[in-house]
C-alpha positions in Angstrom: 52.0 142.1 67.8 51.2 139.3 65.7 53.5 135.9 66.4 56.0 135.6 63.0 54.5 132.1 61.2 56.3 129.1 61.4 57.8 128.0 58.4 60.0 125.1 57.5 63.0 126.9 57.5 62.6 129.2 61.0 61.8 126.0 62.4 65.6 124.7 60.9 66.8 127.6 61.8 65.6 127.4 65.8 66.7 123.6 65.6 70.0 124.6 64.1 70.5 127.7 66.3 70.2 125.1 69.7 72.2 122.6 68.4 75.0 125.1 68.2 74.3 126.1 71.5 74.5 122.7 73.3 77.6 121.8 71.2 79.3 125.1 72.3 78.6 124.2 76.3 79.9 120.8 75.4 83.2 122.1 74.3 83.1 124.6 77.4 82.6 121.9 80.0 84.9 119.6 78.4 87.8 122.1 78.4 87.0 122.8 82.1 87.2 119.4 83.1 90.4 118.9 81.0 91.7 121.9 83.4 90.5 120.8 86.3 91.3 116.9 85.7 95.1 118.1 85.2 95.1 120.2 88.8 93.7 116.6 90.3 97.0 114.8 89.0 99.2 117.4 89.9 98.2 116.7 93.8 95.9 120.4 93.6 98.9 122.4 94.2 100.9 122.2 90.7 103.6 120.5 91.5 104.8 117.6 89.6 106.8 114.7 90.6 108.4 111.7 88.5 110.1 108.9 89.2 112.8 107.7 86.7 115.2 104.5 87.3 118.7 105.0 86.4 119.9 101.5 87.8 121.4 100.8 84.8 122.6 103.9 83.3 126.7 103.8 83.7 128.7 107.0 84.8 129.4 109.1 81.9 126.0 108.2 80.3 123.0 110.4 79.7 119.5 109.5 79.0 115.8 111.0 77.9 113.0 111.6 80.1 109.9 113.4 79.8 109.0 115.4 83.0 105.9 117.8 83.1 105.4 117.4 79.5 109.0 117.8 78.4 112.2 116.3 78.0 115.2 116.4 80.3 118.6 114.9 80.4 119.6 112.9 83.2 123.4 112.2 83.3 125.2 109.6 85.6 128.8 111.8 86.2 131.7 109.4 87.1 134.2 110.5 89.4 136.8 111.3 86.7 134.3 113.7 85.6 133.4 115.5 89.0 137.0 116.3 89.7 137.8 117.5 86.4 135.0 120.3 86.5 135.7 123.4 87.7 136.1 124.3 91.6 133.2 126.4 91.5 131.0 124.9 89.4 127.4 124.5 90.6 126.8 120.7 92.1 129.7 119.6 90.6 130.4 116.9 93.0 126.9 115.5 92.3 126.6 112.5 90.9 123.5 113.6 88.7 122.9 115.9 86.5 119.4 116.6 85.7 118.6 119.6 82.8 115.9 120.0 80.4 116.7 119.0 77.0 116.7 122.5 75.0 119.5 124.9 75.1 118.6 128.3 77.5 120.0 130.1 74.1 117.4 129.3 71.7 115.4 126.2 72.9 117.2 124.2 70.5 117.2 120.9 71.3 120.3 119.3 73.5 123.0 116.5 72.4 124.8 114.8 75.2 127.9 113.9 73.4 129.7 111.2 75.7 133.5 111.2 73.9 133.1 115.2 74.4 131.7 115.1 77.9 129.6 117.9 77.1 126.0 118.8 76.0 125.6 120.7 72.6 122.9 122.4 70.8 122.1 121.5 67.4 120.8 124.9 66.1 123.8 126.8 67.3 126.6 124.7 68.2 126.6 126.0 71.9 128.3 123.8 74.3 127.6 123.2 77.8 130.2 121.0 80.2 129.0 118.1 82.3 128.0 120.8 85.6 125.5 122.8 82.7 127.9 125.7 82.4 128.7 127.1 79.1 131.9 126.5 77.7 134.1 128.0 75.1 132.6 130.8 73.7 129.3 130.1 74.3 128.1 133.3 75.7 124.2 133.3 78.0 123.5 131.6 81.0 123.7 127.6 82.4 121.4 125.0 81.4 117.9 125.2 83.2 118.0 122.5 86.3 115.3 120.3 87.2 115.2 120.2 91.2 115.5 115.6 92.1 116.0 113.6 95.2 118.5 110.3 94.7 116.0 107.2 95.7 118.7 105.0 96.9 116.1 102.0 97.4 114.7 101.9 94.3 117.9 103.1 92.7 115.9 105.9 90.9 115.4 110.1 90.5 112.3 111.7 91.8 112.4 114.6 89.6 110.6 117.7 90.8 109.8 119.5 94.2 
């Protein structure tokens, strides 16, 4: 067999044709470390924690935070509030109320709407009371929780496990 000539353009193409290939192990390793760098911050095992102050967040008032990428709800409930839930309402007498911020419906984002003391979704008009629960006739289950701990030092939520 006689070796194929090299000519300008097999030589482009070999020079082309290695370029591609280192550029393609570039993208490879990066998206490996990207996976690997996110496991580090998660403590190896997944799980994510957040710490959010709510010193100044008065009963009755809800506020935005993001948590493992999305957005939650925390809501300060005031005492007027607790009692006037339902008896069996999951964690009612909880001060906080921690939920993510889409409805379980439709993902549609969430309103807390203070005068109402209720959540509501924009898309669909589906209301949840101040213990998550759908009321009215908003059929489908609560509103999803996010697990927290109450840091009474620091007067803040440690959302997560």
């Amino acid at each position: 067999m006689q070796p194929i000539p090299e000519t300008p353009a097999r030589f482009r193409l070999r020079v082309l044709l290695k370029l591609t290939t280192l550029l393609a192990a570039g993208v490879v390793l990066s998206v490996v470390v990207q996976y690997v760098g996110s496991d580090n911050e998660r403590g190896g095992g997944g799980a994510v924690v957040t710490q959010v102050e709510v010193d100044g967040l008065a009963p009755d008032h809800a506020r935005r935070a993001e948590f493992d990428g999305t957005g939650v709800w925390i809501l300060r409930r005031s005492e007027a509030t607790r009692s006037a839930l339902a008896a069996g309402a999951a964690s009612a007498d909880a001060e906080w109320l921690v939920v993510h911020d889409r409805g379980p419906r439709n993902g549609c984002p969430l309103v807390w709407r203070r005068d109402a003391s209720d959540f509501r979704e924009t898309c669909s008009g589906a209301r949840y009371d101040a213990a998550g629960a759908p009321t009215g006739e908003t059929p489908g289950p609560p509103l999803q929780r996010v697990p927290y701990q109450v840091d009474d030092g620091a007067r803040a939520l440690i959302l997560g496990e």
